[in-house]
N, C-alpha and C positions, 0 to 999 in steps of 0.2 A: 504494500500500500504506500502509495505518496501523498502527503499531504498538500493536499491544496488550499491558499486562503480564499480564491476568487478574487483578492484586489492584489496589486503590483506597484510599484512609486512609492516605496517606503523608503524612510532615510536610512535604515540599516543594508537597503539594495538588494533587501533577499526575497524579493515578493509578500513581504508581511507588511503590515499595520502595527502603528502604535496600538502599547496594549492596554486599551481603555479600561478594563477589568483589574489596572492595577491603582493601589495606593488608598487615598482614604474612601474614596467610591466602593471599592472593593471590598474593605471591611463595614459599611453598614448598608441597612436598606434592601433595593432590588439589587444591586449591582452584587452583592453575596453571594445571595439567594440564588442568580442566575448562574454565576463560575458553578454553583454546588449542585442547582440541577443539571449542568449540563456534563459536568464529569460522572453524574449519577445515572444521564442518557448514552454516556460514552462506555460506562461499566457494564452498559446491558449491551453492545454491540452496536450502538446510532453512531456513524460513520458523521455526521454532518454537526452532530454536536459537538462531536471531539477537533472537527473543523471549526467551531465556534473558540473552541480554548485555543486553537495555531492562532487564530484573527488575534487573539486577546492575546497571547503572551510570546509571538513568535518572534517580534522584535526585540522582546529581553532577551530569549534562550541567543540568538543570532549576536547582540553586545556583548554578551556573557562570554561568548567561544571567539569570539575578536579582540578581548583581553587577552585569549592565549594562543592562536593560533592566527597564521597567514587569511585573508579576506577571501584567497582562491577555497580554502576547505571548510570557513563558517560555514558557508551554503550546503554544503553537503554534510557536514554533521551535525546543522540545525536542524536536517530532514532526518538523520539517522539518531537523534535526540527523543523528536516527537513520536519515532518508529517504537523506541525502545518503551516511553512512556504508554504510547496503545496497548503496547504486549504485559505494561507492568502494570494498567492502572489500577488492577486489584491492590495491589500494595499498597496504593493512600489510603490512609487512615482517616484523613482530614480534607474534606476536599478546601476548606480555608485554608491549609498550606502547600497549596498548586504549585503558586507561583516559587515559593522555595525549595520544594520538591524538585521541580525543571531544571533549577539553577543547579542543583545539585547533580543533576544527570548530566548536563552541559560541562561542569565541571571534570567529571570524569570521565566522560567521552575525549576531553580536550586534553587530559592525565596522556590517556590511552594513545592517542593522536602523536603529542608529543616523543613518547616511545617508539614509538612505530616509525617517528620521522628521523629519528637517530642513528635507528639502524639503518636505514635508508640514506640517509648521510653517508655513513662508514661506507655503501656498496660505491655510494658515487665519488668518494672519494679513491677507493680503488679502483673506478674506472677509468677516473680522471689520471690515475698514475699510470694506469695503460691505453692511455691516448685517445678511451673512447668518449664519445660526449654525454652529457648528463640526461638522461631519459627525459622526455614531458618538456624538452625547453621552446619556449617562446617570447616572444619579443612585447614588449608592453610599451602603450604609448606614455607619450609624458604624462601626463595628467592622470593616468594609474600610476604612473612610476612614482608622484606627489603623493596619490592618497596613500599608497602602501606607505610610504614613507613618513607621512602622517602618525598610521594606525602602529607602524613600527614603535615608535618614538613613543607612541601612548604605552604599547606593551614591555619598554625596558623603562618603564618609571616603577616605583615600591610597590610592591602587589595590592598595598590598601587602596592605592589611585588607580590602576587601573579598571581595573569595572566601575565602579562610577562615571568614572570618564566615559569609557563607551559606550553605556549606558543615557549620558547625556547626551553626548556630541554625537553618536551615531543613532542609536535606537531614539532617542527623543525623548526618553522617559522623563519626569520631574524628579523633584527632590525627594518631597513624600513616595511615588512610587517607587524611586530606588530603593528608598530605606526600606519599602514594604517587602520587593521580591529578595532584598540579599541581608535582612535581619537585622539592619542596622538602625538607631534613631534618625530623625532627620536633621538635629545637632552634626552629629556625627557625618552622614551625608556632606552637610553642606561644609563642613572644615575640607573634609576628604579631597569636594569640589574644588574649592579655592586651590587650596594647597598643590595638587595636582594639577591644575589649570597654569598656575604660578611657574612649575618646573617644568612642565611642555613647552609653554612660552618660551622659555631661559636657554631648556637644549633643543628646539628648532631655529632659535636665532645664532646660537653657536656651531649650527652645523651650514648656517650659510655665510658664515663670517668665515 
């Protein structure tokens, strides 16, 4: 199964929507009520509810794995994220903790990723020693070569900044909703913000100096 949102032009690039389902909407009222019934339509086998939760939090899971991973494999282990949740959604407990749940699978999807690219590393680099070229290469325009470069720069900052960061500046989430999906206050949140906004500034202007 592939998840589909049905809309596309979201600022995280990955065919999602910001996830309206998150932050203080999300803990009271209808906006709850609705995450909880519709992981509850998602547990009986509704194929279009559990597309309701991709609409609502696919631009988190997609900021989340852009903290740790290249923008080329967000997209595809944002879908291998939501694959795994379909298969697991017996395991929530909570359907009020979704949104941390997800983050949590992202999380170690991006662990797993990581590893996997390492040793894939080491092959290319004994390729490289025997003259052959590096599998999967291609040419990127400028203005990808910028944003990677960007997103780069966001993921060698202290790991408390980056997800927030991404979180803002690419998925669009607020304050409050960060703080909702990755457990933090919104205190905390907005230091994080600053602080990290403060040293992205500082080393992208030092790397064009």
């Amino acid at each position: 199964m592939r998840v589909e949102s049905g809309q596309t032009g979201s600022r995280a690039g990955a065919g999602v929507v910001a996830p309206a389902a998150l932050g203080p909407r999300a803990r009271s009222g209808d906006a709850t009520d609705g995450v909880a019934a519709a992981v509850e339509r998602a547990r009986r086998g509704d194929r279009e509810a559990f597309a309701e939760l991709y609409r609502a939090h696919g631009a988190m899971v997609h900021g989340v794995l852009l903290a740790a991973v290249p923008r080329a494999q967000a997209e595809d282990l944002t879908q291998e994220v939501f694959l795994l949740a379909w298969r697991r959604l017996a395991e929530l407990r909570d359907a009020g903790a979704l949104a941390a749940w997800l983050v949590s699978i992202a999380r170690s999807r991006a662990m797993d990723w990581a590893r996997a690219d390492g040793r894939r590393r080491g092959h290319e680099e004994c390729a490289a020693r025997s003259g052959a070229p590096p599998a999967g290469t291609t040419e990127k325009s400028d203005g990808e070569d910028r944003a990677e470069a960007v997103l780069a720069a966001i993921r060698g900052l202290p790991a408390a900044y980056r997800e927030p960061l991404m979180l803002r500046l690419v998925a669009g989430l607020t304050g409050p909703q960060i703080a909702c999906c990755l457990g933090m206050t919104h205190g905390s949140v907005r230091v994080n913000l600053h602080r990290g906004m403060a040293m992205l500034r500082q080393n992208l202007a030092e790397d064009r100096s």
